[in-house]
NUPA-380244 format. One line per field, with one value per residue (C-alpha): residue in three letters; x, y, z; residue number from 1. Coordinates in nm, 2 decimals. Example, Ala and Ser with C-alpha at 12.3 -4.5 7.8 and 13.67 -1.06 7.14 Angstrom:
% residues 2
code c(ALA	SER)
east c(1.23	1.37)
north c(-0.45	-0.11)
up c(0.78	0.71)
pos c(1	2)
% end
This chain:
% residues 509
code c(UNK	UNK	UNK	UNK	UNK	UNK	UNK	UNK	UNK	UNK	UNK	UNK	UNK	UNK	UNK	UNK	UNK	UNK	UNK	UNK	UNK	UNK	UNK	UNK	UNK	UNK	UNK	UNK	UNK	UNK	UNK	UNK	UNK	UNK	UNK	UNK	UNK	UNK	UNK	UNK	UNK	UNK	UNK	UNK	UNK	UNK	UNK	UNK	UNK	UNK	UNK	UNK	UNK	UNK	UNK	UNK	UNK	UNK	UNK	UNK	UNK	UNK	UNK	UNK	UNK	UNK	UNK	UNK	UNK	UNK	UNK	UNK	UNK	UNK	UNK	UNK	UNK	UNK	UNK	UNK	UNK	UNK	UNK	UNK	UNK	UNK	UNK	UNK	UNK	UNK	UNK	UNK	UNK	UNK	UNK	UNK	UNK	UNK	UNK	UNK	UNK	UNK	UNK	UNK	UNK	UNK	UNK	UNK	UNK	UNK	UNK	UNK	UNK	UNK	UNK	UNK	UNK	UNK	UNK	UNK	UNK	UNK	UNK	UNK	UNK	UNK	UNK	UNK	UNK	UNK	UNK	UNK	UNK	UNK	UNK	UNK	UNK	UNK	UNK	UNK	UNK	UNK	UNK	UNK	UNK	UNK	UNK	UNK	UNK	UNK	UNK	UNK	UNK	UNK	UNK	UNK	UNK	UNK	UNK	UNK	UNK	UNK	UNK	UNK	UNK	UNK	UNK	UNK	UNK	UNK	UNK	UNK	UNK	UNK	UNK	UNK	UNK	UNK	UNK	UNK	UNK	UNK	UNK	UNK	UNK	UNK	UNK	UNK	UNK	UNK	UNK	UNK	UNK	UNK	UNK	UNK	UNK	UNK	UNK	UNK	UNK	UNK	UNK	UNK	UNK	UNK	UNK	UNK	UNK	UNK	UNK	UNK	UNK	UNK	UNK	UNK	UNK	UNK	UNK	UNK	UNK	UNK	UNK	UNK	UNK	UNK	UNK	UNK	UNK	UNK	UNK	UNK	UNK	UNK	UNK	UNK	UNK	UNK	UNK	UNK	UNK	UNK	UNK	UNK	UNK	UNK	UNK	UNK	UNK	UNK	UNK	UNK	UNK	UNK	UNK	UNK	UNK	UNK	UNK	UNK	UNK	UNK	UNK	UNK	UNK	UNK	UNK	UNK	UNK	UNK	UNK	UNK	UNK	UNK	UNK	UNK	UNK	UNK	UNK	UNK	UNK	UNK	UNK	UNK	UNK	UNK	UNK	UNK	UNK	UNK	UNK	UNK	UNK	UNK	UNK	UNK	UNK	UNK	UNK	UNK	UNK	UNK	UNK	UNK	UNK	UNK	UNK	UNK	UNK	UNK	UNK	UNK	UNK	UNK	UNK	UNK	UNK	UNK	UNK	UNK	UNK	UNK	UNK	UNK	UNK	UNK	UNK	UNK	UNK	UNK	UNK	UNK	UNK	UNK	UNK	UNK	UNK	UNK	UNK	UNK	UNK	UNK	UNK	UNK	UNK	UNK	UNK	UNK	UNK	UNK	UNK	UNK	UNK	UNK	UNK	UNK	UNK	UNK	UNK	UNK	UNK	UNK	UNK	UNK	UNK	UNK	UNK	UNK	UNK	UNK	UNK	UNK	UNK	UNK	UNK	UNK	UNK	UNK	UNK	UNK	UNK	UNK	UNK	UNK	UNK	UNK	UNK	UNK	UNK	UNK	UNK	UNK	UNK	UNK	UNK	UNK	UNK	UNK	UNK	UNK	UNK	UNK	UNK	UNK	UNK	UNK	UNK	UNK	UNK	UNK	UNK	UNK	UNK	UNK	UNK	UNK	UNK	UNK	UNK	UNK	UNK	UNK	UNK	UNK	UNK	UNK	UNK	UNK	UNK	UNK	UNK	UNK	UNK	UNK	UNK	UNK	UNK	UNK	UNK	UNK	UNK	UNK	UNK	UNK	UNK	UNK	UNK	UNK	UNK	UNK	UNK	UNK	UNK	UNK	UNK	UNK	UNK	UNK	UNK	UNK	UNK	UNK	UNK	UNK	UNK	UNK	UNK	UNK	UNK	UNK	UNK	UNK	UNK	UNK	UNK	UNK	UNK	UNK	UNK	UNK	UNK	UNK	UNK	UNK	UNK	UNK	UNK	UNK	UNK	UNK	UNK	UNK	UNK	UNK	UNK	UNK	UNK	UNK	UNK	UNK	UNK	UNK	UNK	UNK	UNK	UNK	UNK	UNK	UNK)
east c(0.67	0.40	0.47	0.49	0.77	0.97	0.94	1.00	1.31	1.42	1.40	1.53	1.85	1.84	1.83	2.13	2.37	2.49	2.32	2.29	2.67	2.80	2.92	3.06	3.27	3.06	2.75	2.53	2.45	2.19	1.85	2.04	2.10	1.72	1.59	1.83	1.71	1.37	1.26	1.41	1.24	0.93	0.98	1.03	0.70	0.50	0.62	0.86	0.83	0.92	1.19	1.41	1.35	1.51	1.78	1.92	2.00	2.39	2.59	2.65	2.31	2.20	2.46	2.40	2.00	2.14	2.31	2.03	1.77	2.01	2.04	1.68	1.63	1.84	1.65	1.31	1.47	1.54	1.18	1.01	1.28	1.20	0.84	0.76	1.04	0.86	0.80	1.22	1.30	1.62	1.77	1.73	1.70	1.41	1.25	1.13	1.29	1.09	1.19	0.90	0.92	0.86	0.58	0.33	0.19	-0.21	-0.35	-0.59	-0.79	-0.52	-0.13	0.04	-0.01	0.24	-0.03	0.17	0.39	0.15	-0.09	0.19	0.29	-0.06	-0.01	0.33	0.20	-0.09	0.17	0.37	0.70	0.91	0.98	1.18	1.05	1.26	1.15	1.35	1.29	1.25	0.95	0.92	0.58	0.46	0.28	0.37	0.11	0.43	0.75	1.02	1.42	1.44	1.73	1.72	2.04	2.24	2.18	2.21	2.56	2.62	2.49	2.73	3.04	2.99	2.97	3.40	3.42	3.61	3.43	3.81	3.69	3.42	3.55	3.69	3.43	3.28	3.14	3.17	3.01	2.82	3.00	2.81	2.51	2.54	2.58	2.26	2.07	2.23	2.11	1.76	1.77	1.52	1.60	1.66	2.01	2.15	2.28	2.67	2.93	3.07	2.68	2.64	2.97	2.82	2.51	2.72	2.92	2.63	2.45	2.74	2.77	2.40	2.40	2.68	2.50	2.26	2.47	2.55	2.17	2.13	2.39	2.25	1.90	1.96	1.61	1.47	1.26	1.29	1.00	1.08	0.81	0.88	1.22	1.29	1.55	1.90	1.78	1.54	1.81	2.08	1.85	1.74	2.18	2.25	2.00	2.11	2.48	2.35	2.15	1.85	1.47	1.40	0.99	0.89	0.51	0.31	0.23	0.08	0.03	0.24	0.20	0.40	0.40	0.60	0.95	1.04	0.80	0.75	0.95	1.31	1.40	1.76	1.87	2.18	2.16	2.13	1.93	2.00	2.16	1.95	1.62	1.36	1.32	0.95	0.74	0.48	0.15	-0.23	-0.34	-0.31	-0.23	0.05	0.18	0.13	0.34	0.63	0.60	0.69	1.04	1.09	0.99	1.34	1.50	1.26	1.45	1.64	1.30	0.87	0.57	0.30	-0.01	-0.09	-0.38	-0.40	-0.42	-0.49	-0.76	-0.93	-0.95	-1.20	-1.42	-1.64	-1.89	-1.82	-1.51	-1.48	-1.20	-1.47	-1.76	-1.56	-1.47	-1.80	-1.96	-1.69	-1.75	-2.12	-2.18	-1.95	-2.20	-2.53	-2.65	-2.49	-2.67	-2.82	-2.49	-2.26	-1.94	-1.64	-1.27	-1.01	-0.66	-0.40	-0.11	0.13	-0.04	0.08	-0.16	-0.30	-0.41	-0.55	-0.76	-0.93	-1.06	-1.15	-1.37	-1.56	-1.58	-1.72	-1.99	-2.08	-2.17	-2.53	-2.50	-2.13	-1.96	-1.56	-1.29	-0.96	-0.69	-0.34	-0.07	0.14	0.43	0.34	0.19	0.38	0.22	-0.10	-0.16	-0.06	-0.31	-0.58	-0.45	-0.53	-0.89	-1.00	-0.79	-1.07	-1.36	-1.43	-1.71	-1.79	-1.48	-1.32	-0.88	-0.80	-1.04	-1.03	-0.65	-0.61	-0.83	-0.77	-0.78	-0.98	-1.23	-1.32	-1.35	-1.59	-1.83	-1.78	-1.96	-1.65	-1.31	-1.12	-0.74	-0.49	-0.30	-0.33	-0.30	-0.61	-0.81	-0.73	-0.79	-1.16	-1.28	-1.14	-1.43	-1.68	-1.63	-1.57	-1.31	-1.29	-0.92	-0.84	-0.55	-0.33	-0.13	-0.45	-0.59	-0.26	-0.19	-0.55	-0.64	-0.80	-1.02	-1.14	-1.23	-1.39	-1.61	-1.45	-1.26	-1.40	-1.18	-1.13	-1.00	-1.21	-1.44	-1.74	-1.61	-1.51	-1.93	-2.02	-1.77	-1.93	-2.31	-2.22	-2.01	-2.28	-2.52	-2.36	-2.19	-2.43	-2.43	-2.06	-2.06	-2.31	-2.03	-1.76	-1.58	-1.36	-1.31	-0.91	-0.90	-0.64	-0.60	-0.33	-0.29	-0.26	-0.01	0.16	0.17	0.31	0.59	0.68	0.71	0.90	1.19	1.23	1.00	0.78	0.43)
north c(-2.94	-2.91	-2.73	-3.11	-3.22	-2.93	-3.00	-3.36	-3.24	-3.05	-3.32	-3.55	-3.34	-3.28	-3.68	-3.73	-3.48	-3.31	-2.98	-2.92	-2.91	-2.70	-2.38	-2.06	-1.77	-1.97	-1.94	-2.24	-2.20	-2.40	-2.16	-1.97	-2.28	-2.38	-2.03	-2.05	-2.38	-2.30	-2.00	-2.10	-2.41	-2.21	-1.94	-2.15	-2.36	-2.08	-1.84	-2.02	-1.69	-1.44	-1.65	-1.72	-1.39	-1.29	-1.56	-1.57	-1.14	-1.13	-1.00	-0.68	-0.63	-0.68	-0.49	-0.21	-0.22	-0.27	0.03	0.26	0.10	0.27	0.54	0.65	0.52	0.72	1.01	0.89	0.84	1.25	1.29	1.11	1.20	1.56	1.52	1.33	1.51	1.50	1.13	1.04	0.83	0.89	0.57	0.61	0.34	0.13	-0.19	-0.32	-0.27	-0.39	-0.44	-0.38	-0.59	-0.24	-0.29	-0.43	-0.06	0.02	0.35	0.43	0.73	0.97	0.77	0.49	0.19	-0.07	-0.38	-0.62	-0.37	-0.13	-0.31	-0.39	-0.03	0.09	-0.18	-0.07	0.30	0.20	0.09	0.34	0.13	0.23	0.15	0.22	0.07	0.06	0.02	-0.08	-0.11	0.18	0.25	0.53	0.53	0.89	1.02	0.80	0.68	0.56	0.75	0.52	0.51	0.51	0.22	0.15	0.35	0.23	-0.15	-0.01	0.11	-0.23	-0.43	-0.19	-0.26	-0.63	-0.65	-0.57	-0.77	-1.16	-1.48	-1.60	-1.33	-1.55	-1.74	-2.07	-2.36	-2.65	-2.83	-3.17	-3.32	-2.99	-3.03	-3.42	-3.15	-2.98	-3.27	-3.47	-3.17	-3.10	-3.49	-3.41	-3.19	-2.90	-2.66	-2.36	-2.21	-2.41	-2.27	-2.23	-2.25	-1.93	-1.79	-1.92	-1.73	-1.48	-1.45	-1.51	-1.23	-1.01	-1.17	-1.05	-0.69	-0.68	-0.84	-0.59	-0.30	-0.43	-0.52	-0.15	-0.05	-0.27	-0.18	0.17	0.09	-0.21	-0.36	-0.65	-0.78	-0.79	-0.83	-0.90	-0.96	-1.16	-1.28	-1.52	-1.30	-1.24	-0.87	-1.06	-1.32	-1.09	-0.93	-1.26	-1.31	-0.98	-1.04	-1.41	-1.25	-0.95	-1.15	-1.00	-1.24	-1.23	-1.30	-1.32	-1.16	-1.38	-1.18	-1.48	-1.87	-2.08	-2.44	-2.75	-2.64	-2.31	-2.42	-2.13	-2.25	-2.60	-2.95	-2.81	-3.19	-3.17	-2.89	-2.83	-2.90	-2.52	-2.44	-2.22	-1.83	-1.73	-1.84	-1.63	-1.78	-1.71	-1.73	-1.49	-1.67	-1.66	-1.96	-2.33	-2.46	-2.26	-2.31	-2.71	-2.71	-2.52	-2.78	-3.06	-2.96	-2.74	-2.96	-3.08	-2.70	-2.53	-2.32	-2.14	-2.19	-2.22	-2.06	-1.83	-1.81	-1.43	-1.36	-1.12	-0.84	-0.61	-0.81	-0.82	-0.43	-0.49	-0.72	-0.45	-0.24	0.02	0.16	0.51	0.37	0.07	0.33	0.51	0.28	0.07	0.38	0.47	0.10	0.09	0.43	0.27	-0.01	0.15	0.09	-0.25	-0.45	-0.68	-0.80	-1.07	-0.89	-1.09	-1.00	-1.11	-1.09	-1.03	-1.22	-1.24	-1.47	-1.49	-1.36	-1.77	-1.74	-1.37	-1.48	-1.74	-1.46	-1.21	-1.45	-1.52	-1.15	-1.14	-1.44	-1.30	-0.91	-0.99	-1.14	-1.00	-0.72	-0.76	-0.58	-0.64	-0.56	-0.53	-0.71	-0.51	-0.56	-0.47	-0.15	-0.02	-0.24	-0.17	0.08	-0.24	-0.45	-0.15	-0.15	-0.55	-0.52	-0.26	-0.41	-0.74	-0.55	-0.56	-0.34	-0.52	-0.45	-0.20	-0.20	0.16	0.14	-0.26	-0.18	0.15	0.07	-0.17	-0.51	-0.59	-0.34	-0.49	-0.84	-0.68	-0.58	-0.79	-1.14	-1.34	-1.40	-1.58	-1.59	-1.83	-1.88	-1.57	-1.66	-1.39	-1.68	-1.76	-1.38	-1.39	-1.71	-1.52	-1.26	-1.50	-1.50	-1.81	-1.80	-1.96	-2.09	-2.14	-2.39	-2.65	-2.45	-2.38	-2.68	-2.78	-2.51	-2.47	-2.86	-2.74	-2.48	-2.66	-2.94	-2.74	-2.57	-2.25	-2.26	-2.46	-2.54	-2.42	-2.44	-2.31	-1.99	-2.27	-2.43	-2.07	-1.99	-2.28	-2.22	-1.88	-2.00	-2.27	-2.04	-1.76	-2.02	-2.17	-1.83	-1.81	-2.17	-2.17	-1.82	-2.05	-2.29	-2.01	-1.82	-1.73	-2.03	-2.03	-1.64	-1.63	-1.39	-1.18	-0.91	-1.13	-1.33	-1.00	-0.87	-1.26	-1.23	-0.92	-1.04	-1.33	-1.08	-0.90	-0.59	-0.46	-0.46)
up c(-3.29	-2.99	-2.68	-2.49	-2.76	-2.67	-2.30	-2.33	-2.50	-2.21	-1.96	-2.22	-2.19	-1.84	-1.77	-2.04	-1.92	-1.59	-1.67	-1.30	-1.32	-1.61	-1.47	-1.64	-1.39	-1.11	-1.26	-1.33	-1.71	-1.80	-1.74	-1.99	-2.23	-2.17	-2.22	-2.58	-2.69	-2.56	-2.77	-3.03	-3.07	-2.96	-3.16	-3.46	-3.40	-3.39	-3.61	-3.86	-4.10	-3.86	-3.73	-4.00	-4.11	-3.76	-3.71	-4.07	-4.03	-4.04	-3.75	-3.90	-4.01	-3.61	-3.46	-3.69	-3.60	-3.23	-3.21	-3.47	-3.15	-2.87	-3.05	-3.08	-2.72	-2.59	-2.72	-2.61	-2.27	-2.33	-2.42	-2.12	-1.88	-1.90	-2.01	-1.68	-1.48	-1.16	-1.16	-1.21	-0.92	-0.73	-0.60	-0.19	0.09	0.05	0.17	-0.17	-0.50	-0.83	-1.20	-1.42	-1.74	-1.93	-2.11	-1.85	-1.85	-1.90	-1.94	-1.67	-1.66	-1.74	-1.62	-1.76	-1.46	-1.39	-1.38	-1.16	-0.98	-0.86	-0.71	-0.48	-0.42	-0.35	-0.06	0.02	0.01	0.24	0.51	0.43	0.36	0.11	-0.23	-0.58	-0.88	-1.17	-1.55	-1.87	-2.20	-2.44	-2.49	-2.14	-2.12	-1.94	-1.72	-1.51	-1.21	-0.99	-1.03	-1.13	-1.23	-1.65	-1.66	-1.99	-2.10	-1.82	-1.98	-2.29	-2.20	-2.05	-2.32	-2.61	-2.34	-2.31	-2.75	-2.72	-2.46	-2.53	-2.48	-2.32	-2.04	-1.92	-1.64	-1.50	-1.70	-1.58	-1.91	-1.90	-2.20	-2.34	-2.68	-2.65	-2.61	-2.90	-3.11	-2.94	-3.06	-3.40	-3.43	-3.37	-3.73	-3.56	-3.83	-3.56	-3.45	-3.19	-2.87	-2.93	-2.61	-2.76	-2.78	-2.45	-2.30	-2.49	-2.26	-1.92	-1.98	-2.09	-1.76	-1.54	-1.61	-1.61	-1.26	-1.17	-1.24	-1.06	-0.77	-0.77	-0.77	-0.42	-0.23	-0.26	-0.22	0.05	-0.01	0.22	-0.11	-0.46	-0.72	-1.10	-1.35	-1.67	-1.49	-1.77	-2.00	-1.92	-1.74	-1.50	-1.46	-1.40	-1.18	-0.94	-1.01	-0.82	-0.55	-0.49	-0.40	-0.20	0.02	-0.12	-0.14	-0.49	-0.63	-0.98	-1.04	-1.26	-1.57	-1.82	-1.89	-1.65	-1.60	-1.68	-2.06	-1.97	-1.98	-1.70	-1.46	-1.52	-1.51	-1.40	-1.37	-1.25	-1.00	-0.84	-0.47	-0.39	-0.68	-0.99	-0.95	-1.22	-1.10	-0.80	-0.46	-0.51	-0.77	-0.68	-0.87	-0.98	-0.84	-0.76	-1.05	-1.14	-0.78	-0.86	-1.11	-0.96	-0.65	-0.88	-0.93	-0.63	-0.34	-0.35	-0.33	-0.16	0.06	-0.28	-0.49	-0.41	-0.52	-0.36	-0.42	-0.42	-0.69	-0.99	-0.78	-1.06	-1.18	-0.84	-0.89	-1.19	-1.02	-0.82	-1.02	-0.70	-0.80	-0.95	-1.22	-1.29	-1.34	-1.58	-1.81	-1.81	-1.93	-2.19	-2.33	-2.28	-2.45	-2.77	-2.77	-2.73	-3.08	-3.10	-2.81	-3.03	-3.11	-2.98	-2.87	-2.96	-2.80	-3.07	-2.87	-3.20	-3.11	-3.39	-3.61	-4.00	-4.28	-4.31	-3.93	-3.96	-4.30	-4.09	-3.84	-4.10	-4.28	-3.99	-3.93	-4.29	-4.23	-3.87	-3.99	-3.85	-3.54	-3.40	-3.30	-3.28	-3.08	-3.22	-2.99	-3.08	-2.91	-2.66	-2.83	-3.19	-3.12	-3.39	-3.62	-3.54	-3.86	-4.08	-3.89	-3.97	-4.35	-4.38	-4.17	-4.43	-4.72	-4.62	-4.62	-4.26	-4.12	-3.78	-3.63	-3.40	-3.37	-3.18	-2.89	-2.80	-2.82	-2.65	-2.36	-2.05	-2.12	-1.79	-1.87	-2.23	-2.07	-1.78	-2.09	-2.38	-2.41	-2.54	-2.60	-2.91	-2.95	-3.07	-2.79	-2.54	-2.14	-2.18	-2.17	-1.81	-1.73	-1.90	-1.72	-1.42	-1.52	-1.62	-1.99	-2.21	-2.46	-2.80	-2.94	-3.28	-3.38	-3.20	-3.00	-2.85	-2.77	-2.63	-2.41	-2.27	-2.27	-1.89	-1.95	-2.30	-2.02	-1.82	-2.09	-2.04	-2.39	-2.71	-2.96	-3.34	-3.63	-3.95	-3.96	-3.91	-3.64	-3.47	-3.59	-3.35	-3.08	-3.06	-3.09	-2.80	-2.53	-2.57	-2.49	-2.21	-2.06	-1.78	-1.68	-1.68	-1.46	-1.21	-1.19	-1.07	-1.25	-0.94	-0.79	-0.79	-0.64	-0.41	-0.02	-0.25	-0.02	0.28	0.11	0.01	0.37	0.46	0.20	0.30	0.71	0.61	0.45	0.76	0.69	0.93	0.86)
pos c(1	2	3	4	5	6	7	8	9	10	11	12	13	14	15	16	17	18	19	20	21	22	23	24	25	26	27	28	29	30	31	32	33	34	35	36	37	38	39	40	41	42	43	44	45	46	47	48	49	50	51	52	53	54	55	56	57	58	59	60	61	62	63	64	65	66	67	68	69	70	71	72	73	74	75	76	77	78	79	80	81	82	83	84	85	86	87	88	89	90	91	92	93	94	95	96	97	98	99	100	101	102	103	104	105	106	107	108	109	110	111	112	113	114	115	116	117	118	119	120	121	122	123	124	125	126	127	128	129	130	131	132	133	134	135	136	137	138	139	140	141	142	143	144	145	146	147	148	149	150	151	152	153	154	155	156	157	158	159	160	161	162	163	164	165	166	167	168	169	170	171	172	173	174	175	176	177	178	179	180	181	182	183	184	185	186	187	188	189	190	191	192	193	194	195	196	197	198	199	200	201	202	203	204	205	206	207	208	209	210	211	212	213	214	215	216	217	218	219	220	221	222	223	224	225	226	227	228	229	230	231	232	233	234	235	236	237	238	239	240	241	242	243	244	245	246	247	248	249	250	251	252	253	254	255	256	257	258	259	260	261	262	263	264	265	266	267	268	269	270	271	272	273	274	275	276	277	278	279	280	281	282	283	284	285	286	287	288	289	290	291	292	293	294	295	296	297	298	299	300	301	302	303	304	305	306	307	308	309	310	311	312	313	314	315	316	317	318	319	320	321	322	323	324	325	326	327	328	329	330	331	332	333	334	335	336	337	338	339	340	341	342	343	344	345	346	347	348	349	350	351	352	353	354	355	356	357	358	359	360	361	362	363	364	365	366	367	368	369	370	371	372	373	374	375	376	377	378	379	380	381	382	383	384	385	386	387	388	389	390	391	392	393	394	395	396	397	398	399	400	401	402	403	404	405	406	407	408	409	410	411	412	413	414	415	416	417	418	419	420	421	422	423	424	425	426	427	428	429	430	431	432	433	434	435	436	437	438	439	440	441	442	443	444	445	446	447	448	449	450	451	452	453	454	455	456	457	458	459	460	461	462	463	464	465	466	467	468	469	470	471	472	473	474	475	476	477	478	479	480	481	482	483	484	485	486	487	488	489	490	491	492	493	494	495	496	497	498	499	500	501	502	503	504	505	506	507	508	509)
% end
């Protein structure tokens, strides 16, 4: 199923049935039924192995893993609470409050940095407004560049409390014709696990608490401005939940691929009159394009939802070859490739691509010993895999590429140095052409998601370790003409915009 079939689905529904209407404890439901059908269907396309090896766990089997996960979180939260001490954030009056996704962190020089927060703290810093930032997940990555409030066991305690509690506990429902839902999509024979009513209770009461604790975090804090990156899960929706009832502007930071393809940020084709709870009033983005498709649907509710157009701000600080941070790791990388100059450079983004995908890559490898150099870098969230993806580079006699370093170090910093870019369908490609280099994608997913950029010549499409030979051959080629064309062209005032934002929710600048 392509990416367009899922969306067509989602406004199929959304023309068929009051979605706009079904509410749960006064809370209008359907992001959370779209974000349930969504990745799943998603989830499914993409990675049918890993997803029914997922989905088809029993319920004991999860909640046992649940609870072994909290367990061992809560003693890494020990570990980096006391390692990092000094950097524990007290909750205290502030004018902005951000929720980090947890795992947007890169290390720089010698701190882990928040790449979408702090950017926007070093601002906040420079006018000396105040700020908390708060960071989930478990994975407490310290030192620390910004001190920050470890929430992650506070959720987790929310998350064990909500497990006992009854889906009858969820509120006075507003449904009319979901069961007529369920059975339109059971009719459609997707082979992935529908979104349930008793799932969906499920997620509203999980969404509650969560928004209550949050609720509790604000009326400490009593922030002007909220800023959430990743706010599609039921933390950033909680979150955007809590601010909507304390009166507080919430902003989602662009973190990847948006577009009329994403189903958070594109083609919300029926909205309630006063928008959805769940949902930002801003969505803080890269560019036009992103901001074009969020103006589709939000022109009609655009006092609860519109975009800004703000800028990668952390990309903007890798643009200058003056900066101390630049310098550094310029040299780092150019020292690693003094004896390989005469090689093409090639940045391979590992999503999670199954062993059929990954074969495809290493036998190019294999057939490009002589003219390419590759830098195969992990995704974020399988860091833990990374020693299997070592084990199956070796295990395929690969001796042209490099996994710790092209993982370890800053993504921006690779791209400043390295001559291209191939992935399977990694929003890195928007962030290369943003620093002028062309990317090659393998596979349909792709093609469809960057049908722009392959227009443009900034991406060329792929599909066999031949075709990938070409792509490489051509966008080395035409790298420099592309680079005359602009690689900049949709760079945005962000820190303007961030200092308009900020006026606009009362705070003095």
């Amino acid at each position: 199923m392509k990416i367009a079939d899922i969306m067509d689905l989602l406004n199929e529904v959304e023309g068929r049935f009051p979605v706009d209407q079904w509410m749960i404890d006064g809370i209008h439901i359907w992001p959370l039924v779209r974000l349930e059908l969504a990745t799943n269907l998603t989830n499914y396309s993409m990675y049918p192995a890993l997803y029914h090896s997922v989905r088809s766990a029993s319920k004991g089997w999860r909640l046992a893993r649940l609870l072994s996960q909290e367990m061992r979180g809560l003693l890494k939260f020990g570990h980096g609470y006391l390692k990092d001490y000094l950097k524990n954030a007290k909750p205290r009056r502030a004018e902005v409050i951000f929720l980090s996704d947890g795992v947007s962190f890169s290390y720089l020089i010698d701190s882990w940095y928040e790449k979408y927060c702090d950017p926007l703290v070093s601002e906040l810093e420079e006018h000396c407004i105040p700020f908390i930032l708060m960071t989930p997940s478990h994975k407490y990555f310290t030192p620390r560049r910004t001190s920050s409030m470890f929430i992650q066991p506070s959720l987790d305690w929310v998350r064990v409390k909500s497990l006992f509690s009854s889906s009858k506990d969820s509120g006075e429902e507003r449904l009319d014709r979901f069961q007529e839902f369920i059975d339109f999509i059971e009719s459609k024979e997707l082979r992935i696990f529908l979104p349930t009513l008793r799932r969906i209770k499920d997620e509203v009461i999980l969404t509650v608490n969560y928004a209550g604790f949050f609720e509790r975090v604000l009326k400490e804090i009593r922030p002007q401005l909220a800023f959430v990156v990743s706010y599609y899960n039921i933390g950033g929706m909680a979150f955007n939940l809590a601010c909507r009832k304390a009166g507080v502007i919430s902003a989602d930071i662009q973190h990847g691929l948006q577009g009329n393809l994403h189903w958070a940020y594109g083609r919300w084709n029926n909205m309630p009159e006063t928008g959805y709870e769940l949902l930002p009033k801003f969505f803080w983005v890269w560019s036009d394009f992103e901001a074009e498709a969020i103006r589709e649907w939000s022109s009609r509710v655009s006092e609860w939802h519109r975009p800004n157009v703000s800028g990668n701000l952390f990309l903007d600080l890798w643009r200058s070859s003056e900066s101390e941070m630049v310098k550094y790791y310029d040299n780092k990388i150019g020292n690693f490739k003094r004896n390989k100059r005469h090689l093409i450079h090639v940045l391979y983004t590992v999503g999670y691509e199954e062993n059929e995908k990954l074969a495809t890559i290493f036998d190019t490898m294999r057939q490009t010993e002589s003219s390419c150099f590759w830098w195969l870098r992990v995704h974020p969230g399988k860091l833990r895999e990374r020693d299997v993806f070592k084990k199956l580079v070796r295990e395929n006699g690969i001796s042209n590429g490099e996994v710790d370093l092209a993982t370890n170090l800053p993504l921006y910093a690779l791209l400043r140095q390295l001559d291209l870019h191939l992935t399977f369908y990694s929003s890195s490609v928007l962030e290369a052409k943003d620093l002028g280099v062309p990317s090659i994608v393998v596979g349909d997913y792709g093609k469809e998601l960057f049908s722009d950029q392959i227009l443009s010549g900034w991406a060329f499409p792929a599909d066999t370790p031949e075709g990938i030979i070409s792509g490489i051959k051509a966008q080395f080629h035409k790298k420099k003409e592309l680079n005359k064309s602009g690689a900049q062209e949709g760079k945005a005032e962000g820190k303007k915009n961030a200092i308009d934002l900020m006026r606009e929710a009362g705070i003095a600048v």
